[in-house]
N, C-alpha and C positions, 0 to 999 in steps of 0.2 A: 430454610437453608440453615441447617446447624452445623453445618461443617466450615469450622474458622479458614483451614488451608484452604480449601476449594473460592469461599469468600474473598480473601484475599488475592487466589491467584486470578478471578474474575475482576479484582477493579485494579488490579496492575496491566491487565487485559485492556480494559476499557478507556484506561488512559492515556496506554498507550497509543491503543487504536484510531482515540479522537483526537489524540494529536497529532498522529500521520495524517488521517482523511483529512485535517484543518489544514495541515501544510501542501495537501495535494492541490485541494484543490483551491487554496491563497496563490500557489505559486501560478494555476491557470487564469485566476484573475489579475493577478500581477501583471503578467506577459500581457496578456488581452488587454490592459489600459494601458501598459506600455506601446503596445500595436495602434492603437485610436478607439479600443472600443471600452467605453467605462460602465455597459450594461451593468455587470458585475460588485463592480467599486461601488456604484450606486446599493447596492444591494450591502455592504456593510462585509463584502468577503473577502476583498483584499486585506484580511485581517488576520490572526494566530487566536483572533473570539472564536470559539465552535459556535457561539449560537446561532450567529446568522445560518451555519449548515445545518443545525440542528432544525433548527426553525423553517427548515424550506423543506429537509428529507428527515422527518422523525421517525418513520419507519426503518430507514436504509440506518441511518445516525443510534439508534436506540434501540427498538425492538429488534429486527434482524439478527444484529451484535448479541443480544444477550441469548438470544432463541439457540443461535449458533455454538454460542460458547457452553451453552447447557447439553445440548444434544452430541456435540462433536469435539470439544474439548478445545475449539479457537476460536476464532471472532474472525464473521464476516462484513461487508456491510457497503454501504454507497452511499455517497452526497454528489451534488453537483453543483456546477458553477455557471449562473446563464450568460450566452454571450447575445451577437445581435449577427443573425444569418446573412441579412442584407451583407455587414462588414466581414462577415468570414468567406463571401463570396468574391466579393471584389478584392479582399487581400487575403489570397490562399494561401500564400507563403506563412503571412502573421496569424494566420487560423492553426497550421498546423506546428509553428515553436509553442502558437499557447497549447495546444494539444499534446505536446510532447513537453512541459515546462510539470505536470504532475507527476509522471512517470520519473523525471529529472531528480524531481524533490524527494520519492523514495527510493532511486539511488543511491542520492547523495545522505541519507538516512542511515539506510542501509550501508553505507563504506565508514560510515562515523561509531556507529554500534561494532563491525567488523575489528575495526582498527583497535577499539577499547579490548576489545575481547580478546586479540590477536595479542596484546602487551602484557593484558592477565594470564592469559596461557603460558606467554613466554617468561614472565616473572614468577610462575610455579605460585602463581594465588586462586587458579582454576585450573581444574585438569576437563578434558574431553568426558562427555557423561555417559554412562551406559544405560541412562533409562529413555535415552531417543525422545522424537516428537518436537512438536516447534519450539516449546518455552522451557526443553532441555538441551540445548547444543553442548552445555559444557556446566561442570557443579564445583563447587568448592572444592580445594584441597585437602587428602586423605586428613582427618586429626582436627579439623573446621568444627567446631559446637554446633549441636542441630539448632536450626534455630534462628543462627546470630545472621547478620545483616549480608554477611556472602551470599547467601542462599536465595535470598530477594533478590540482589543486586545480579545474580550469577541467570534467573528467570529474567530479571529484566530485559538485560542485557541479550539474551538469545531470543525473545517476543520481538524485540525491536527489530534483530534482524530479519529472524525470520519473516517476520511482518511485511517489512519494506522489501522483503528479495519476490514475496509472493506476490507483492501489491504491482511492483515495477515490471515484473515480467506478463503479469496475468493483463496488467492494461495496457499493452504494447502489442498483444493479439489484435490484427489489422481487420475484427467483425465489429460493427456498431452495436452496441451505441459506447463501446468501449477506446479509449484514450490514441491506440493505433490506427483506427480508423479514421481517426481527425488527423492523423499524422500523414494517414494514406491521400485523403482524400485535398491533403492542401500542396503534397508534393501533386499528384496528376490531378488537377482540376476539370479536367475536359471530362469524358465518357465514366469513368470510373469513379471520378471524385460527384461526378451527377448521380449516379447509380447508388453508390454509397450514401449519401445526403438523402436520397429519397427511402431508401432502409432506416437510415437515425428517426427520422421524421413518422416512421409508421409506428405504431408500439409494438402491434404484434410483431412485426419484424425483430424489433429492436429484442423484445423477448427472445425470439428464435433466434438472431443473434447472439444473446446469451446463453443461450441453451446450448447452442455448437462451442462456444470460446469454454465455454466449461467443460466438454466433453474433452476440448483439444486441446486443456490445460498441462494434463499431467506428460503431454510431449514436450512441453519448455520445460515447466516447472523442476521435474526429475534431473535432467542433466543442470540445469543451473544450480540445484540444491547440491550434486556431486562438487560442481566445481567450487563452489561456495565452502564444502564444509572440508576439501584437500586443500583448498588453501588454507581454513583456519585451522587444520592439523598438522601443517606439514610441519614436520620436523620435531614436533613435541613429544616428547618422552622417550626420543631417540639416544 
């Protein structure tokens, strides 16, 4: 890799990255030792350390990420956070806030990166960018030095969003082994929340699980991205 920009924009990628998946899935362990169950906690993840995620999914954590970001130009990836079945059974409610308590956390990511970016635009220190893609929503203003620190902070700042808007939407899809399905399955516990837990539990499933929520991505994904980037333009350069 002799390309400095491409270098660079891979470990502002990567940092970002591992700092969302930590706070994804810290906030799942959070909730779930909140709830009674400290599987997790035990486990060193109720923490903002990547390693313990690192150290459990090095594939989803490490390779995946970089494989992704070289071939497609963004970074994908997965960690997880283990709970205890027995206690997600008997407290389906508490199953499914810790379920939804990741998707929460890139949200809440995602409105804090928004919000910055939303103040730059309006203080004319970013304009909207014409080169599209996840880690260009917006670039420096016209007359900005190639170079200087806007231009990092300008990629930041639109990875972080886009990151977190992909992440929160894409694991709120109600297929296992994906974050909606724990959502689904701790609102109706009877027939469907059985049905769903015996899908998580198979692999092959859980694959072909993934294999449909990523076909049936780009029907969220698209209209959230619309409504995402009319609010972070409205009004600017009017």
């Amino acid at each position: 890799m002799d390309n400095p920009q491409l270098i660079a924009e891979f470990a502002i990628w990567y940092v970002i990255f591992l700092f969302t998946l930590t706070l994804h899935e810290g906030a799942h362990s959070l909730v779930a030792r909140l709830g009674g169950d400290d599987t997790a906690y035990h486990g060193g993840q109720v923490s903002l350390n990547p390693w313990p995620h690192v150290r459990r999914e090095f594939l989803g954590t490490v390779v995946v990420p970089a494989l992704t970001f070289f071939m497609a130009g963004w970074m994908m990836g997965w960690a997880s956070a283990p709970y205890d079945p027995i206690w997600a059974r008997r407290h389906p409610k508490r199953h499914a806030a810790m379920s939804a308590a990741g998707p929460a956390a890139n949200l809440l990511l995602a409105i804090v990166a928004f919000l910055i970016l939303r103040a730059l635009l309006g203080a004319g220190f970013f304009v909207p960018s014409e080169m599209g893609g996840l880690g260009h929503l917006v670039e420096p203003a016209p007359g900005t030095p190639p170079g200087s620190l806007a231009h990092a902070l300008a990629f930041t700042l639109s990875v972080a969003l886009s990151l977190n808007v992909l992440l929160f939407v894409f694991n709120l899809i109600p297929v296992p082994p994906l974050d909606g399905s724990g959502v689904l399955r701790g609102l109706m516990p009877g027939r469907v929340g059985r049905f769903l837990e015996t899908m998580a539990a198979n692999p092959m499933l859980s694959l072909l699980g993934l294999i449909v929520a990523w076909r049936m991505a780009g029907f969220f994904l698209r209209p959230a991205f619309s409504i995402v980037l009319f609010l972070l333009y409205a009004g600017i350069g009017d």
